[in-house]
C-alpha positions in Angstrom: 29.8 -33.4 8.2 27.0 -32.2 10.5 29.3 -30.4 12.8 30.5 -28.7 10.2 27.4 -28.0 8.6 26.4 -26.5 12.5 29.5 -24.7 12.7 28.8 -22.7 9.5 25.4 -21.7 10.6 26.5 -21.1 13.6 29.2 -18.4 12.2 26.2 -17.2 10.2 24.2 -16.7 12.6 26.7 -14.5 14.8 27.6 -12.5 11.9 24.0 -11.6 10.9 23.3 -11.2 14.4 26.4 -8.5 14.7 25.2 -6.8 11.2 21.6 -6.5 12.7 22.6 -5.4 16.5 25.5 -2.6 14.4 22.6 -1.1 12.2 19.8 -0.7 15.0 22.6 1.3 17.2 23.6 3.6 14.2 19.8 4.3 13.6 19.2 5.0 17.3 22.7 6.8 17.6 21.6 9.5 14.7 18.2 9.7 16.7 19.6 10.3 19.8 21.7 12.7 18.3 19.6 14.8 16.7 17.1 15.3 20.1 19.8 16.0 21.9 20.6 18.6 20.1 17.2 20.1 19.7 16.9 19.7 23.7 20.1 21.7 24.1 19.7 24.6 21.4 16.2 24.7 21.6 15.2 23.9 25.1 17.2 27.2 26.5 14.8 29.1 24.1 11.9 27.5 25.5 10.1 29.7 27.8 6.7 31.2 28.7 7.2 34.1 25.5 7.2 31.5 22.9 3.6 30.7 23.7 2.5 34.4 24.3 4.4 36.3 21.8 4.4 37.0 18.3 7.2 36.5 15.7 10.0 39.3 16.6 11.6 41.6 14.3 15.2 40.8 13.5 16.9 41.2 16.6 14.4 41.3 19.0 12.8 39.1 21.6 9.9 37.4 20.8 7.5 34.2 20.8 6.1 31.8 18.5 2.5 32.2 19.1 1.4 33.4 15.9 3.0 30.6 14.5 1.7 27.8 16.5 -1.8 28.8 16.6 -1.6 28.6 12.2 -0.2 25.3 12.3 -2.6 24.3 14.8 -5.6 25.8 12.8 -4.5 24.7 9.4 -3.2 21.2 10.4 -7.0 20.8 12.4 -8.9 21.9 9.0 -6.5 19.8 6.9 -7.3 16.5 8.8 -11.2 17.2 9.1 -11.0 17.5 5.4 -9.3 14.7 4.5 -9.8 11.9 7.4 -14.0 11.9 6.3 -12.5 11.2 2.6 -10.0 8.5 3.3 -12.1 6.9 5.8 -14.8 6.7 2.9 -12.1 5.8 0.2 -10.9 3.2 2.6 -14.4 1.6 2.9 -15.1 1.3 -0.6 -11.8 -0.7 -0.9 -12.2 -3.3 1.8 -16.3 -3.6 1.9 -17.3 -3.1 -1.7 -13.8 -3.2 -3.9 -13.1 -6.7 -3.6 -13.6 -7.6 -7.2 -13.2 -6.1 -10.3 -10.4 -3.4 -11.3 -11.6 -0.2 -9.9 -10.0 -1.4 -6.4 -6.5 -2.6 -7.2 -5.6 0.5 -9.6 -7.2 2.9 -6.2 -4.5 1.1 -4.5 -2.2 1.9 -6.6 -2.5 5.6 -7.2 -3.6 5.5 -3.5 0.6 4.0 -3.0 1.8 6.9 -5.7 0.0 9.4 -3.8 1.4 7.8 -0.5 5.2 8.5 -1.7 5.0 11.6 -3.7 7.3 13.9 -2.6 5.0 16.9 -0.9 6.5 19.9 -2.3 4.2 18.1 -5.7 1.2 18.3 -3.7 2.1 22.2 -2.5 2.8 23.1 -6.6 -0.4 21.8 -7.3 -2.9 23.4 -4.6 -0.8 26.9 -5.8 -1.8 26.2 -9.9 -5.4 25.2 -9.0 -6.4 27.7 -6.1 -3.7 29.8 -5.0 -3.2 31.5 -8.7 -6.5 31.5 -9.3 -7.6 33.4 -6.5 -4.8 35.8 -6.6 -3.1 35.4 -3.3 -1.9 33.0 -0.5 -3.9 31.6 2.3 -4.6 29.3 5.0 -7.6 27.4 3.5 -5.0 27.0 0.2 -2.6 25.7 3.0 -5.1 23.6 4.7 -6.1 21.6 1.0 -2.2 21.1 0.7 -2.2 18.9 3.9 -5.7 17.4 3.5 -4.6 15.8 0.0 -1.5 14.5 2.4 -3.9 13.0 5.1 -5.8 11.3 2.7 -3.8 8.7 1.6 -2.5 7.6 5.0 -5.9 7.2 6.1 -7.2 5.4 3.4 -4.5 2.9 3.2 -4.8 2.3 7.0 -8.8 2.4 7.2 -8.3 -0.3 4.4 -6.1 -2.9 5.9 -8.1 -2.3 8.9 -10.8 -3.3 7.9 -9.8 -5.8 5.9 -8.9 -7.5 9.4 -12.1 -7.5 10.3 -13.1 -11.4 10.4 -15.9 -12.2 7.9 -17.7 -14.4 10.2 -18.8 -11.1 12.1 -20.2 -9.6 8.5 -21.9 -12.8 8.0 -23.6 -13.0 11.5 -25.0 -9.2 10.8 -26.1 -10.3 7.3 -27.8 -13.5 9.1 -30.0 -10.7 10.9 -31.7 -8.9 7.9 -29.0 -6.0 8.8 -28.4 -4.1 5.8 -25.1 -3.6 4.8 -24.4 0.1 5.4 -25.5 -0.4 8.9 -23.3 -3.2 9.3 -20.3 -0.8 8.1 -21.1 1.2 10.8 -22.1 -0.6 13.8 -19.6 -3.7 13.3 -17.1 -2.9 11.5 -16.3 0.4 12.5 -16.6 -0.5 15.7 -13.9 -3.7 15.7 -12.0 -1.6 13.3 -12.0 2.2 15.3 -8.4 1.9 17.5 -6.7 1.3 13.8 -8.5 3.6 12.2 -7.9 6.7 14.9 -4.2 5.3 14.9 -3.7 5.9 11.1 -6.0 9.2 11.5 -3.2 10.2 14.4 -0.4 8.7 12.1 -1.3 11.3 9.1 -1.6 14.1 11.4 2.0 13.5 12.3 3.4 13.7 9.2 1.6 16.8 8.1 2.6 18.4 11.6 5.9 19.1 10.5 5.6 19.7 7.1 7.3 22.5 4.9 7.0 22.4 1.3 3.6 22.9 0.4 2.8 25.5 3.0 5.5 27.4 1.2 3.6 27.3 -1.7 0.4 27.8 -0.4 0.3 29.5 3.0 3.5 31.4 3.2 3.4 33.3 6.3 3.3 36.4 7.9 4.6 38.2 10.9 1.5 38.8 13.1 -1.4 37.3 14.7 -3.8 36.2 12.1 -6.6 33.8 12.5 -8.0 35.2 9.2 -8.2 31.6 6.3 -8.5 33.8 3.7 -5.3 35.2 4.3 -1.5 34.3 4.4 -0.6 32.7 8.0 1.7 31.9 10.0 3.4 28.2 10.8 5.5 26.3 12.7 7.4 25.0 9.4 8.3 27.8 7.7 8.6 29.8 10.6 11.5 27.2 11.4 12.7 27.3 7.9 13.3 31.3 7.3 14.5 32.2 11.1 17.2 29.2 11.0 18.8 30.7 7.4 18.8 34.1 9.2 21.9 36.0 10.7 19.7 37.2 13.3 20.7 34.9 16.8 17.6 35.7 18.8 15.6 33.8 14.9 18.2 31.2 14.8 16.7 30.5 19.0 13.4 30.5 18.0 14.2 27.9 15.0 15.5 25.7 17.6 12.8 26.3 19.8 10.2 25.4 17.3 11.9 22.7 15.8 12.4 20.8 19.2 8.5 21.9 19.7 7.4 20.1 16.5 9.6 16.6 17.5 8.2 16.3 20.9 4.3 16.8 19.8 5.1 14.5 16.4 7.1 12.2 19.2 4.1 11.9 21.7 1.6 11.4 18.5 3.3 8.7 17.4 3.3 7.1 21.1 0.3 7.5 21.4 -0.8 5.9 18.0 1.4 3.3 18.4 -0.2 2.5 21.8 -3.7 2.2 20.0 -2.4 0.7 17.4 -1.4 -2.4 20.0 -4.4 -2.7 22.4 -6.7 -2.9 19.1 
């Protein structure tokens, strides 16, 4: 009876086993499909022009510049907006949310907001700024992706810390330390490699994203550091030169698309690094 009992999990555990071991290689087999097609049709595209050069007209040579310094600019507004928000968010959660209601429903539209789709978040900056101002814009674009950093942020700076052990809150409080300082000078501190992980985590997804820059930002054809005008991005650069008949667009899609993956690639290292020495 018990060898047969053994022999059953036995089969079990082989057939699990095989399940598991068949779904990680067709995850990584799509991956390392899709780089390796970036790194072919967009590494012959990469060159010295794409950082120098402005957008082309259709059928001419160009760069990406234009493009890459909007990105850069509105995805470095968007994150100082909305990492001092969800940092603060996250704090009232885990140091002073621990009772009551207020907390658990945050959570909870903090978890909506989380999963909404963003093209929601790109309709919504349009309604409330973009129509009433009259006209697209970077700073429209940059609220778009600070509303996205937010929730990443605060649902990181919360479990963080949370983590924190209480023993060091009681110590400080054992001092006469009052309890904002204690935030900042202990917590913070044990809690800082997971918070700049989720901060790095949140700027990775809004790196590469689309929908509510279409909405919000557009784009235009030149260089523009200019907020209070339409600019440029990676995004929906990529998006409008890859639907194009024009070859020398559809090289410069590539080019930016395999761009974005290796900077959302080595963000994602590097958080992930952080996230295991803290």
């Amino acid at each position: 009876m018990q060898n047969a009992t053994y022999r059953r999990r036995s089969v079990v555990n082989k057939v699990m086993l095989t399940l598991s071991m068949a779904a990680l290689v067709f995850g990584l087999f799509w991956l390392f499909w899709i780089i390796v097609t970036l790194v072919l049709k967009g590494g012959a595209a990469i060159s010295l022009a794409l950082f120098t050069e402005i957008t082309p007209p259709p059928g001419q040579a160009g760069g990406l510049i234009n493009a890459i310094a909007g990105s850069l600019l509105m995805v470095g507004v968007g994150t100082l907006i909305g990492t001092p928000v969800g940092i603060l968010a996250g704090t009232y959660l885990a140091e002073y949310g621990r009772t009551g209601w207020l907390a658990p429903a945050t959570r909870f539209l903090n978890d909506v907001l989380l999963s909404a789709p963003s093209i929601i978040i790109g309709l919504f900056i349009y309604a409330v700024y973009v129509a009433q101002v009259g006209h697209y814009s970077g700073w429209a674009g940059s609220l778009a992706l600070a509303i996205l950093v937010v929730p990443v942020v605060v649902r990181t700076t919360d479990n963080m810390l949370l983590l924190v052990p209480n023993g060091l809150r009681e110590a400080t409080a054992a001092l006469g330390c009052p309890k904002w300082r204690m935030i900042t000078m202990v917590c913070y501190r044990a809690a800082r490699s997971g918070i700049m992980t989720g901060v790095l985590l949140a700027i990775a997804r809004i790196s590469g994203e689309t929908a509510p820059l279409l909405f919000t930002a557009l784009s235009n054809q030149f260089m523009s550091l200019n907020m209070n005008a339409p600019m440029a991005n990676l995004p929906v650069v990529i998006y409008q030169f890859a639907a194009s008949p024009f070859k020398e667009w559809n090289n410069l899609a590539w080019a930016g698309a395999g761009l974005i993956t290796l900077v959302v690639l080595a963000i994602n290292i590097v958080a992930r690094n952080m996230f295991r020495k803290s």
